[in-house]
C-alpha positions in Angstrom: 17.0 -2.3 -130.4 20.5 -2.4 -131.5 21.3 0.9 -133.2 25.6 -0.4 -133.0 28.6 -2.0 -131.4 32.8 -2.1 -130.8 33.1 -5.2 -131.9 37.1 -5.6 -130.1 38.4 -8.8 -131.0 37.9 -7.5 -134.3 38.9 -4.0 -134.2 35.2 -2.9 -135.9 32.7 -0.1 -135.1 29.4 -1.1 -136.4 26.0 0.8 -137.5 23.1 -0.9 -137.6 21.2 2.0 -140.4 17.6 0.2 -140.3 17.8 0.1 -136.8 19.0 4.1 -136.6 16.2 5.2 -139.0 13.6 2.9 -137.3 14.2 4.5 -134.2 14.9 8.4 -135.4 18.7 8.6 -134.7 21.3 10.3 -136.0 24.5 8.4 -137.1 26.9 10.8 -136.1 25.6 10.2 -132.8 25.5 6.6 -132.4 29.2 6.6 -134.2 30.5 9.1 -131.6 29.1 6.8 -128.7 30.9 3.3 -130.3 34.3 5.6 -130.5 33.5 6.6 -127.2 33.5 2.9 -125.9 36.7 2.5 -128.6 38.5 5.2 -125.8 37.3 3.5 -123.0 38.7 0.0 -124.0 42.3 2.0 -124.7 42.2 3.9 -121.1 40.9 0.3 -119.5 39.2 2.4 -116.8 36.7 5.2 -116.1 37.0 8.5 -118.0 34.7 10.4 -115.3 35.6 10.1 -111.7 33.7 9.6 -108.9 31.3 11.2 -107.7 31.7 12.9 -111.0 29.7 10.6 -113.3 27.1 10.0 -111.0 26.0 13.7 -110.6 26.9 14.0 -114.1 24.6 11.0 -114.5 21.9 12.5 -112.5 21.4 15.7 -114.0 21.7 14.5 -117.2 20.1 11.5 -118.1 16.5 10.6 -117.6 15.6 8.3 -115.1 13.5 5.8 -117.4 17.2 5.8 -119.6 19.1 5.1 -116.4 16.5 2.0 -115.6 17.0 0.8 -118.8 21.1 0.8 -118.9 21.0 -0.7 -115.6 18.5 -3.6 -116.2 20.9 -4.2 -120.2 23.4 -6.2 -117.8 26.0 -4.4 -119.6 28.9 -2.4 -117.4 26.7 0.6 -116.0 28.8 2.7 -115.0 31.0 2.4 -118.2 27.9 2.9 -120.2 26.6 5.7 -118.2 29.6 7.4 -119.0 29.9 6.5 -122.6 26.3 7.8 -123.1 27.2 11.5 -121.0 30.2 12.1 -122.8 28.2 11.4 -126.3 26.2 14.0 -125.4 28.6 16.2 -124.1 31.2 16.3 -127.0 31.1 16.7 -130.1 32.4 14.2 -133.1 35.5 16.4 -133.7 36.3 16.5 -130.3 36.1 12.7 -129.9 37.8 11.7 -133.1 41.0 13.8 -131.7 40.8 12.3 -128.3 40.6 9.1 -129.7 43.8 9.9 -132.1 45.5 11.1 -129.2 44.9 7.8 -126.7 45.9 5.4 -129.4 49.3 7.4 -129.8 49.6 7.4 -126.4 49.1 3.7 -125.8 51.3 3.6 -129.3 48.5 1.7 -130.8 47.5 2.5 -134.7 43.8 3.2 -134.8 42.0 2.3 -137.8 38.3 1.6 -137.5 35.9 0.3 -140.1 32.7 1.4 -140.1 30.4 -0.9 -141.4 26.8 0.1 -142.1 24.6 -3.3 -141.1 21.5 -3.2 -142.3 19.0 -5.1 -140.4 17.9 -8.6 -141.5 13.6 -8.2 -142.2 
């Protein structure tokens, strides 16, 4: 279930709120994961080294969670490390990191959020 996205060709963090409060997240959370993927797409690499993430990985996120990342299709390594460091840090924390890459890369950041409620 989709709880949100980076939409980049659009420049557009999204929330999916039904899907959120169907499944018993919190917001903050799945917002500080889509910035977290925002980051990634400005350092165009891996934040967490090798072997790094995968010990990381290991210790920190169940198995059954791992299985299901890996069988998504979707980068795994990036999303491993998207989903440690949203545990790891908090929202503050992200939102200044996230300041400081796009100065760095000298790119203005401004991200809608939009709030998607599920179709029924």
């Amino acid at each position: 279930m989709l709880m949100g996205g980076w939409n980049r060709e659009q420049a557009v963090v999204f929330l999916c709120a039904t899907s959120i409060r169907a499944q018993g997240m919190d917001q903050e959370e799945i917002l500080r994961h889509e910035l977290i993927h925002v980051i990634q797409d400005l350092h165009q690499g891996a934040l967490l080294p090798e072997p790094l993430l995968s010990i990381l990985a290991r210790e920190t996120i169940p198995s059954g969670e791992v299985m299901m990342v890996i069988a998504s299709g979707d980068d795994t390594n990036q999303e491993l490390e998207c989903r440690l460091l949203t545990r790891m840090l908090s929202t503050p924390v992200v939102a200044r990191w996230l300041t400081e890459s796009a100065a760095k890369n000298r790119q203005a950041v401004v991200i809608p959020v939009a709030l998607v409620p599920k179709n029924p």
